[in-house]
Backbone bond lengths (Angstrom), bond angles and torsions (degrees), N, CA, C in turn:
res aa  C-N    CA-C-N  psi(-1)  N-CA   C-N-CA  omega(-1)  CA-C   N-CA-C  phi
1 X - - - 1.453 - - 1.529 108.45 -
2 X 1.137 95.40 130.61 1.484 104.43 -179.43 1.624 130.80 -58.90
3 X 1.638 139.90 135.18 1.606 107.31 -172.61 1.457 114.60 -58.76
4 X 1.144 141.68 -32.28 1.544 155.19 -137.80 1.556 105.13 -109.81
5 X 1.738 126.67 -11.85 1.387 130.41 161.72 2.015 92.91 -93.49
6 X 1.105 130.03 -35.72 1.577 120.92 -166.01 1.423 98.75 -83.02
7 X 1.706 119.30 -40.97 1.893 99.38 162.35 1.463 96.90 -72.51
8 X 0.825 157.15 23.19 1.535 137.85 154.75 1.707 116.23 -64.01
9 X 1.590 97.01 -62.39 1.284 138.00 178.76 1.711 115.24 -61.84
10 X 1.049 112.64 -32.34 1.631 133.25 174.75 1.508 100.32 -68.95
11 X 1.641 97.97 -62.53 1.713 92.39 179.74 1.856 129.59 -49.30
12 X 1.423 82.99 -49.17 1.583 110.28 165.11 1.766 112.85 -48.84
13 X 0.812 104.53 -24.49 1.951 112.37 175.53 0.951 114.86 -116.95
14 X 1.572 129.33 32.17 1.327 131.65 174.44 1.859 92.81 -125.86
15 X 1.048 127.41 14.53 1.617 125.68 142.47 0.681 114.66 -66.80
16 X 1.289 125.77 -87.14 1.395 137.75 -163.10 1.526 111.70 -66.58
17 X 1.258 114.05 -23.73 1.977 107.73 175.86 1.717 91.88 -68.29
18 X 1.348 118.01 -29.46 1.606 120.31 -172.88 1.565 112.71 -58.70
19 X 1.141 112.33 -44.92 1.688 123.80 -168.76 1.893 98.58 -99.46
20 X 0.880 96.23 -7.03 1.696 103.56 178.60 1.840 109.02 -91.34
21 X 1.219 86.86 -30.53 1.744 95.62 -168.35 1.742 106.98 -54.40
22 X 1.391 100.68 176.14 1.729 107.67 176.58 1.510 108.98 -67.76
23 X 0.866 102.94 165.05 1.987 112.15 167.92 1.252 110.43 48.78
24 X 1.694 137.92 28.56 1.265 147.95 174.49 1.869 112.38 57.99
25 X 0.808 77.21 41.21 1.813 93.25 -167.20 1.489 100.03 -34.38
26 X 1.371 117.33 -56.03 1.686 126.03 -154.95 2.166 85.24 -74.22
27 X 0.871 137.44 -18.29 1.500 121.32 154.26 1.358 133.63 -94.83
28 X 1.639 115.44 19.76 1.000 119.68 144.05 1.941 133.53 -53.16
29 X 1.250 102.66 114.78 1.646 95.46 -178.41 1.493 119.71 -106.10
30 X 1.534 93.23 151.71 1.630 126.44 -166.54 1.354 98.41 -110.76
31 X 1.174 121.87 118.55 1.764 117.76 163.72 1.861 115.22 43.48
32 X 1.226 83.06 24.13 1.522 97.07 171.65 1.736 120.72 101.02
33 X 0.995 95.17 14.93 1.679 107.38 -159.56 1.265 107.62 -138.58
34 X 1.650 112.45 128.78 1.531 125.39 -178.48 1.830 98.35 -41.15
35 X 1.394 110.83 147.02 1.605 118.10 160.31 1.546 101.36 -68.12
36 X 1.047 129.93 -26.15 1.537 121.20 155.47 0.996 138.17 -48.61
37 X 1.293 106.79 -48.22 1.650 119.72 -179.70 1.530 110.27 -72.85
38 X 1.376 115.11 -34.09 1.731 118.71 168.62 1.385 91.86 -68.82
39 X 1.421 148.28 -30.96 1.432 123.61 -147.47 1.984 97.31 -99.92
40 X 1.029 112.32 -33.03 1.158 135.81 -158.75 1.894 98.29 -100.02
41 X 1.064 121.04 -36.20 1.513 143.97 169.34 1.880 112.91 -52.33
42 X 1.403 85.19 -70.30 1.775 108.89 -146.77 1.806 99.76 -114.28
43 X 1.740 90.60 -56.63 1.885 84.31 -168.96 1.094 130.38 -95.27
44 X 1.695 113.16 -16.46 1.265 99.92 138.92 1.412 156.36 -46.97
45 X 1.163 114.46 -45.18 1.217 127.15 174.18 1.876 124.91 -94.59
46 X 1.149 87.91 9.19 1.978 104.74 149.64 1.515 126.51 -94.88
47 X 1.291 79.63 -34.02 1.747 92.15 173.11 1.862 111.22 -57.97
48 X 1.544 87.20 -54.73 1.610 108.12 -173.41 1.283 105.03 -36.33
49 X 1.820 91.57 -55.38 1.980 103.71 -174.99 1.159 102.91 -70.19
50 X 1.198 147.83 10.87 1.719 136.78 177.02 1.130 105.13 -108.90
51 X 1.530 114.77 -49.73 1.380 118.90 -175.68 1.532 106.64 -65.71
52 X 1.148 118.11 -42.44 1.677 115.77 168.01 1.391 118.84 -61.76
53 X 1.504 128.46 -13.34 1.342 102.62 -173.28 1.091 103.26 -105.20
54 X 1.559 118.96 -0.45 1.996 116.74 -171.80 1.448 85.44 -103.39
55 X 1.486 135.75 -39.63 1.521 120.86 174.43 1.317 125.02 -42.02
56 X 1.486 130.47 -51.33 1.175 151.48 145.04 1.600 131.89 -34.32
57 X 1.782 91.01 -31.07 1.778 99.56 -178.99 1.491 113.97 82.91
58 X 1.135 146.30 14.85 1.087 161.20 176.17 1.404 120.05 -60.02
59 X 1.650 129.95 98.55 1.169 114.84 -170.10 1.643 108.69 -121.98
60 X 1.393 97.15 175.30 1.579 79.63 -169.62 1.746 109.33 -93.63
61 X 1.242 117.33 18.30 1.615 128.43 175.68 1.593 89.96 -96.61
62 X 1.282 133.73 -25.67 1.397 121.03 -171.64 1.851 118.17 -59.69
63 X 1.288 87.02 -19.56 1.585 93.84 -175.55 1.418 129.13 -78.42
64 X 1.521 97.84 -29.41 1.636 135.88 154.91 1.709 101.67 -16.55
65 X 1.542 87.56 -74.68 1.789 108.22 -142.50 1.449 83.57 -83.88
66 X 1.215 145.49 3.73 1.218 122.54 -162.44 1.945 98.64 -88.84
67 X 1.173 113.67 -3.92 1.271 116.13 -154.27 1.949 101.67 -115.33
């Protein structure tokens, strides 16, 4: 298994460890909004896009040379 599919999958299991955690953690609120809904919302799926673009090698000079 690849490192960049197991942080995929890591991220993906950091919901539910969230709403699983002690003291109801994942209904803790931020600006009005479950810490879930930001995690599951926003930071998950930045991560995804980060972890996907350094897995891949993706830089932002690549776009440069393409031209």
């Amino acid at each position: 298994m690849s490192r960049g599919l197991l942080g995929l999958l890591l991220i993906l299991a950091g919901l539910p460890a969230l709403f699983l955690a002690p003291l109801e953690l994942g209904a803790v609120r931020i600006a009005g909004v479950s810490l879930g809904w930001w995690y599951g919302g926003v930071v998950a799926p930045l991560l995804a896009f980060v972890l996907t673009l350094v897995s891949l090698g993706v830089s932002p000079d690549d776009s440069d040379r393409s031209q």
